[in-house]
C-alpha positions in Angstrom: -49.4 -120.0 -278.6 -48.6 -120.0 -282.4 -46.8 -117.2 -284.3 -49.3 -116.4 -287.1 -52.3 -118.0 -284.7 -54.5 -114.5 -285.2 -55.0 -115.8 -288.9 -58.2 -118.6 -289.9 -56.6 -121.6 -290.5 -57.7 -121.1 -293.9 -55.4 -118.5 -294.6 -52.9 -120.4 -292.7 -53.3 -122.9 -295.2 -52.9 -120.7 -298.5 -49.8 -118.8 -297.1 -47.6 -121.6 -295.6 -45.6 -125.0 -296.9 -45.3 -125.7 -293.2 -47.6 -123.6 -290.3 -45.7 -122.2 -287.7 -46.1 -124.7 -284.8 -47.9 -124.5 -281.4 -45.9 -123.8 -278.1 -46.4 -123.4 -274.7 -44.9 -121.3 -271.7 -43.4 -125.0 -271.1 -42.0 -125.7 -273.7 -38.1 -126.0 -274.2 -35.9 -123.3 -273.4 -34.7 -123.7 -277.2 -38.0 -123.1 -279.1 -39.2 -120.1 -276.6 -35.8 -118.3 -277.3 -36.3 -119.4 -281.1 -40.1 -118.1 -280.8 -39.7 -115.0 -279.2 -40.2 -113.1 -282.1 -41.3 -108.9 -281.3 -41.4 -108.5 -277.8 -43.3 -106.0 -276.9 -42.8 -103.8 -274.3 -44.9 -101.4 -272.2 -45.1 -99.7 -268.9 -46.3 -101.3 -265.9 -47.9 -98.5 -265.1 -51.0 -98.9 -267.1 -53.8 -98.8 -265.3 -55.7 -101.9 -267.8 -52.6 -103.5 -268.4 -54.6 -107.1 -268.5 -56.7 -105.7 -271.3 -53.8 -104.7 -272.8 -52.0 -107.7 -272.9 -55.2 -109.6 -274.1 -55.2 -107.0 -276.6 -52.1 -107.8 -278.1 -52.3 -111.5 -278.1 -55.2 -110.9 -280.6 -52.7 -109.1 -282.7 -50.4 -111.7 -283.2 -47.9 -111.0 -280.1 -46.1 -113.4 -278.6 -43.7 -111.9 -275.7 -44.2 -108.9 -273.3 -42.3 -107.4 -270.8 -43.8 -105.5 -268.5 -41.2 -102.7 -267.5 -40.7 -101.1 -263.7 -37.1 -100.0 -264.9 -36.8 -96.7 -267.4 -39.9 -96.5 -269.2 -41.7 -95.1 -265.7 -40.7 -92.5 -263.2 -38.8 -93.6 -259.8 -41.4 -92.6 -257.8 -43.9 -94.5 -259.6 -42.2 -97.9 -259.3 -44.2 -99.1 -255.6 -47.1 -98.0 -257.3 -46.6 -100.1 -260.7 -45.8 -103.1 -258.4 -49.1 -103.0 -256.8 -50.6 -102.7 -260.2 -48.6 -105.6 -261.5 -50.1 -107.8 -259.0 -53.1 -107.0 -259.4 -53.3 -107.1 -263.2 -51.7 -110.5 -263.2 -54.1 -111.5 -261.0 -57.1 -110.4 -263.2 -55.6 -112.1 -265.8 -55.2 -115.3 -264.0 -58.8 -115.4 -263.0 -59.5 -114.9 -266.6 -57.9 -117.9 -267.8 -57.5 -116.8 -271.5 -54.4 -117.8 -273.4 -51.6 -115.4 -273.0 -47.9 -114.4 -274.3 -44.8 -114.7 -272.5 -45.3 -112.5 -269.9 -41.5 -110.9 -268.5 -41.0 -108.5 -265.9 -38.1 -106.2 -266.1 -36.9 -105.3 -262.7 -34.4 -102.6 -261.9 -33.0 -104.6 -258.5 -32.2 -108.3 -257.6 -34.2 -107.6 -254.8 -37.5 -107.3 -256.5 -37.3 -110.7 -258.2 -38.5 -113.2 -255.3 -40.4 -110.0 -253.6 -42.9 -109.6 -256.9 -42.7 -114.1 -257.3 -43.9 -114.1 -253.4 -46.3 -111.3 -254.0 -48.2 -113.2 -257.2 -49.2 -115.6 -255.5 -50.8 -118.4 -257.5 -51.1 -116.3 -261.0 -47.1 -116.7 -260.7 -47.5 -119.4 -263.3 -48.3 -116.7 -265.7 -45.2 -115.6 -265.5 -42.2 -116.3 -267.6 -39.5 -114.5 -266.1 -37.4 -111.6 -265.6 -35.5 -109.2 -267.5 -32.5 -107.6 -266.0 -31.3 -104.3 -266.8 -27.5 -103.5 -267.0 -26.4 -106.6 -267.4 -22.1 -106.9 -266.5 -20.3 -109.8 -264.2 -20.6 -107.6 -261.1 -24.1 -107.0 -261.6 -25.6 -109.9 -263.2 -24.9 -112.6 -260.2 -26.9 -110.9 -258.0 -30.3 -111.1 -260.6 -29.5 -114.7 -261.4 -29.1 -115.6 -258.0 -32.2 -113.4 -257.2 -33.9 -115.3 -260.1 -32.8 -118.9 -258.9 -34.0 -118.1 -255.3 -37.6 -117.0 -256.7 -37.7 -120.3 -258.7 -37.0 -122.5 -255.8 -39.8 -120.9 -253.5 -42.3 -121.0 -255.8 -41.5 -124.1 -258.1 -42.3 -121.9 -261.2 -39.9 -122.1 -263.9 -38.3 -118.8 -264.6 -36.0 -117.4 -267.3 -33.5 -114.6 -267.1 -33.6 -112.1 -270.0 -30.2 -110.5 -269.4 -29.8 -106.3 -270.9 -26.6 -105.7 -272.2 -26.7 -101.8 -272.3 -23.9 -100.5 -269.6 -21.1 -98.4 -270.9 -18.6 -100.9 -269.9 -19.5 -102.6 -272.5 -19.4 -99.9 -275.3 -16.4 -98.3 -274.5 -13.5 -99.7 -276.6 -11.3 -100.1 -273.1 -13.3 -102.1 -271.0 -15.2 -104.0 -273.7 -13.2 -107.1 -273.8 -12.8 -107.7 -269.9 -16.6 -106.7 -269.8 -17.9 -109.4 -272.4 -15.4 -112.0 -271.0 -17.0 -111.7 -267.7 -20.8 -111.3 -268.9 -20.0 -114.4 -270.9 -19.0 -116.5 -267.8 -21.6 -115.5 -265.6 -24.2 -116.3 -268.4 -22.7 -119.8 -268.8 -22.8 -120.7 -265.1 -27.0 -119.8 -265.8 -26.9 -121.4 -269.1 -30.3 -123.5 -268.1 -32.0 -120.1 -266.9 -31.0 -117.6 -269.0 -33.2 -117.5 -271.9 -31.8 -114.8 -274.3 -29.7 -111.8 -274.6 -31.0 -108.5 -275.2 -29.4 -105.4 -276.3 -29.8 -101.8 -275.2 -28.8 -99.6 -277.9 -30.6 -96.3 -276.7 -28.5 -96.6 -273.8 -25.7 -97.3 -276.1 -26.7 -94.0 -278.0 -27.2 -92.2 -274.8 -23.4 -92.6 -273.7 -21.7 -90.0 -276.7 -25.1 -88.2 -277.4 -26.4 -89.9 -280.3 -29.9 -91.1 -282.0 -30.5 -92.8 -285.2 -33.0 -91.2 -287.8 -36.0 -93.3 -288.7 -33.6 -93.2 -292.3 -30.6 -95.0 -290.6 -30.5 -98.1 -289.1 -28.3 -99.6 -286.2 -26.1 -100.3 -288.7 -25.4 -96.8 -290.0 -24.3 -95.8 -286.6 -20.3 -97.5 -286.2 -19.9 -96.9 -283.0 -23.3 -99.0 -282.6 -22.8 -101.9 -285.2 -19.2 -102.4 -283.5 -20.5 -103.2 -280.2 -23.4 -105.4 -281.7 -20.8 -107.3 -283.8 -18.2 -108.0 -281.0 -21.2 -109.1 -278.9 -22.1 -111.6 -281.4 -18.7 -113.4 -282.0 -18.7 -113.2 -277.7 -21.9 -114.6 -277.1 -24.0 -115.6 -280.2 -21.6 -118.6 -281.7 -23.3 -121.6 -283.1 -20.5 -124.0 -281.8 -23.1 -124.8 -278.8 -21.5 -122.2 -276.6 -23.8 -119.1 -277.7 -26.9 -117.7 -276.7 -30.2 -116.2 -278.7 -29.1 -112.5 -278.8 -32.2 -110.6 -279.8 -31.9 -107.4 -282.7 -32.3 -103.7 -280.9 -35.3 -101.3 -280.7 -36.7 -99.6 -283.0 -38.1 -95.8 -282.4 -40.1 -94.7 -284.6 -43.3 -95.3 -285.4 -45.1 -92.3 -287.4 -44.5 -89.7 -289.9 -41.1 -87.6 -289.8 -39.7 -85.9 -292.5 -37.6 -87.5 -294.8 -34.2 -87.0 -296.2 -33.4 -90.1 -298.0 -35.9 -91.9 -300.4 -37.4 -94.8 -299.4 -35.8 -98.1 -298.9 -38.6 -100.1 -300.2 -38.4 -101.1 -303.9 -41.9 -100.7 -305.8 -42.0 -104.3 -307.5 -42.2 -107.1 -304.8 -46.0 -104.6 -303.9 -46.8 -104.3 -307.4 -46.6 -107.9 -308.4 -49.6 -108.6 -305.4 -51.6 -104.9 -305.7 -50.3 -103.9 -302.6 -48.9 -100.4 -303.2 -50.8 -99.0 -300.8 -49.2 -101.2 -298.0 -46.1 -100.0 -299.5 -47.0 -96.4 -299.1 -48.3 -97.1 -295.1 -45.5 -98.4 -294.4 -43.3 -95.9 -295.5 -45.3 -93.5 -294.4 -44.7 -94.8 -290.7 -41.4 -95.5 -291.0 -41.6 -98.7 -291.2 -39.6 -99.0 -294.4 -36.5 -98.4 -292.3 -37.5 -101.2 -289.6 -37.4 -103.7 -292.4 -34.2 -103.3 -293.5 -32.9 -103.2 -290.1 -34.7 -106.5 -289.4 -33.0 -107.8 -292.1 -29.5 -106.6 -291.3 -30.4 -108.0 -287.5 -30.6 -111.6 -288.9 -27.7 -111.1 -291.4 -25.5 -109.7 -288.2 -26.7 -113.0 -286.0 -29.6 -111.5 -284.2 -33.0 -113.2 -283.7 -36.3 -111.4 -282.6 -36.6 -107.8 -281.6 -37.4 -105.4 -279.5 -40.9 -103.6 -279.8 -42.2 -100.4 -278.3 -45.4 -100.4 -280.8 -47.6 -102.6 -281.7 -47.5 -101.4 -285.3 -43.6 -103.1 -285.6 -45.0 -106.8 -284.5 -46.1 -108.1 -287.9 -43.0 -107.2 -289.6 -40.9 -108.1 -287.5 -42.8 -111.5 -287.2 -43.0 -111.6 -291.6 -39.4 -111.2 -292.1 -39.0 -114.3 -289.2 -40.9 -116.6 -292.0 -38.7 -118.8 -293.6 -38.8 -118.6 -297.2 -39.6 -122.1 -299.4 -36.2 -121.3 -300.9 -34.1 -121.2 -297.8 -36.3 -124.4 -296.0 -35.2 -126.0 -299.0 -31.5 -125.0 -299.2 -31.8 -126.2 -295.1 -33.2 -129.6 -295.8 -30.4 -130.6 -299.1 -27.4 -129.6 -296.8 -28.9 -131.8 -293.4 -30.3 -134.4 -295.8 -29.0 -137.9 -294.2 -26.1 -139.4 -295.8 -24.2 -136.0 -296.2 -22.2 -135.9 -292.7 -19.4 -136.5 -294.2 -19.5 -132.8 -296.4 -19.5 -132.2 -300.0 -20.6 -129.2 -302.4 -24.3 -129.3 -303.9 -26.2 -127.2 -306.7 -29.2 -126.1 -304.3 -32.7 -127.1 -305.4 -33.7 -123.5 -307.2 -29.8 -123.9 -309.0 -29.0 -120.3 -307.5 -26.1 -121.1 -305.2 -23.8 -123.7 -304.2 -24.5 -125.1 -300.6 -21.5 -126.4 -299.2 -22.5 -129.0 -296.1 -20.1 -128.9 -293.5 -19.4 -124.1 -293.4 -23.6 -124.4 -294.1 -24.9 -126.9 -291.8 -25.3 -124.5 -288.6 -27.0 -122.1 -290.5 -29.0 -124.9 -291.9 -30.0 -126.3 -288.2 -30.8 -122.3 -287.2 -32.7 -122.0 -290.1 -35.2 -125.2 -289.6 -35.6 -124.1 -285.5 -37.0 -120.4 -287.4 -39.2 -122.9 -289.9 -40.4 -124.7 -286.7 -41.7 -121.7 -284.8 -42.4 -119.1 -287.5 -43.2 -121.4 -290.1 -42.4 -121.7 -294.0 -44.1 -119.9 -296.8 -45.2 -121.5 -299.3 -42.9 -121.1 -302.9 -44.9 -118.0 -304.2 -45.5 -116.0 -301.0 -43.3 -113.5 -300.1 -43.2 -111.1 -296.8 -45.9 -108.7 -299.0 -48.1 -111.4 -298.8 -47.5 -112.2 -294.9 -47.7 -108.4 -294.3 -51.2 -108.1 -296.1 -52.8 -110.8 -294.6 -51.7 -110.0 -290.9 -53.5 -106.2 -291.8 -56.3 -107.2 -292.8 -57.0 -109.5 -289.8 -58.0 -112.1 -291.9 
């Protein structure tokens, strides 16, 4: 797999200063959590769900799940099983390369019943994602999980849901992140990222974000994601990935606000009709949330259209300006601190308070890639449309 592998490596070559690199379903825990990226989601209901994921791969995505929890009816969860199964069977036999391939489960129980189940083509699995995530019931999944691992000898991640209202209400938050974050640390080696529910977080008092507001608009939302970042997401070794929440929308609504795109990053590459689509789809709104995910601590998201992958993955390029700004403050001889001019003479980089976002920022070079000193996320956006 390579984020940006859908491109010729022609057009590799004219948008990057470094390509994104290659990975496999082995590699390390670190660059698969880096390199998740969009993940999208879809129903394992689907009746050419192989196709499907073949589908996507073509289109640049990198991480599935394939969900038996809320996006299909309770009755239809035995019957999505068998399909499961059988479509990672197909896709075994077909021996193409694939995504990440998770399977969100709604009890511990199904874990080492669906590993037992797939047979051989468990090796295209990745791992699970588990709904709900507290103390109480996370140990059950990652014990679940660690049992599947050891009777199949596949290696298999946890991706961990942090969506129950013990969590968001104000009361219970504390004791409910404190245990969340032991439990998670006891699985450290299995437990590959964490996600967050906000529809469920929404659901609780009754809400739901306009495709004009973001995450961050809603306070009730952008408290919860920013207590679950100091928890869980530090950079003193002790935090996890913690991956930015879904996004909704994905075509025309009527608007109240104007859009939240400014005209002259299109103009200055001709690409005011991309500016218009995506607006248009509401996808104006989805990059400013992307934005305010990584400013917040949040890497990757989650994707319920195919239409929010390139973005998404675009915004995850590192810019020349910020690979360089990475490399001056991790530059040997310069352990011992100090205060530089950066390289484009914009800021000040200050080595010791940069240098973990300066390692975060070269493991995002290392899987996305680096654009090259003219290219901006127009550029990335255009090229990934037109399939080139």
């Amino acid at each position: 797999m390579r984020h940006f592998g859908q491109l010729s490596p022609a057009v590799r070559e004219r948008l990057f200063h470094q390509e994104p690199c290659e990975f496999t379903a082995a590699s390390s825990a670190r660059v698969l959590a880096a390199a998740l990226g969009a993940t999208l989601y879809s129903p394992a209901t689907r009746p050419k769900l192989a196709d499907d994921v073949l589908k996507q791969v073509g289109r640049g995505v990198v991480s599935m799940v394939l969900c038996l929890e809320d996006s299909i009816d309770d009755a239809d969860v035995p019957a999505a099983e068998d399909n499961l199964i059988r479509q990672f069977a197909d896709l075994d036999t077909r021996g193409r390369e694939l995504p990440m391939l998770f399977i969100r489960v709604r009890e511990p129980g199904q874990i080492p019943d669906l590993a037992e189940r797939l047979g051989d083509s468990v090796q295209r699995l990745t791992g699970f994602v588990l709904p709900k995530f507290t103390e109480e019931r996370g140990v059950p999944f990652l014990e679940a999980l660690t049992a599947a691992e050891a009777a199949t000898g596949q290696r298999l991640f946890a991706m961990p849901v942090l969506e129950s209202p013990e969590l968001l209400h104000l009361e219970t938050r504390v004791q409910t992140l404190s245990g969340i974050c032991n439990t998670v640390d006891k699985y450290r080696d299995r437990v590959l990222a964490l996600r967050l529910g906000v529809t469920d977080f929404c659901s609780a008092y009754g809400l739901r974000r306009s495709p004009d507001m973001t995450a961050y608009d809603v306070q009730l939302i952008a408290a919860v994601i920013a207590d679950v970042v100091n928890v869980l997401g530090r950079a003193d070794g002790t935090g996890f990935t913690v991956t930015g929440p879904v996004w909704e929308y994905f075509r025309l609504q009527e608007r109240m606000f104007k859009p939240q795109l400014r005209r002259s990053p299109f103009m200055e590459v001709r690409a005011e009709e991309l500016r218009t689509n995506l607006i248009e789809h509401d996808l104006d709104g989805l990059l400013r949330e992307i934005e305010l995910d990584r400013a917040n601590g949040l890497t990757g998201k989650t994707c319920i259209h195919p239409s929010h992958v390139l973005p998404v993955h675009a915004l995850s390029v590192v810019s020349h300006e910020e690979f360089s700004d990475a490399q001056d403050i991790l530059s040997p001889g310069r352990d011992g601190g100090g205060v530089m001019r950066s390289s484009y003479t914009n800021k000040m980089n200050e080595v010791k308070p940069h240098r973990a976002w300066a390692e975060r920022t070269l493991l995002r070079a290392e899987v996305f890639g680096v654009a090259r000193e003219e290219i901006g996320f127009v550029e990335l956006l255009t090229a990934g449309l037109s399939g080139e």
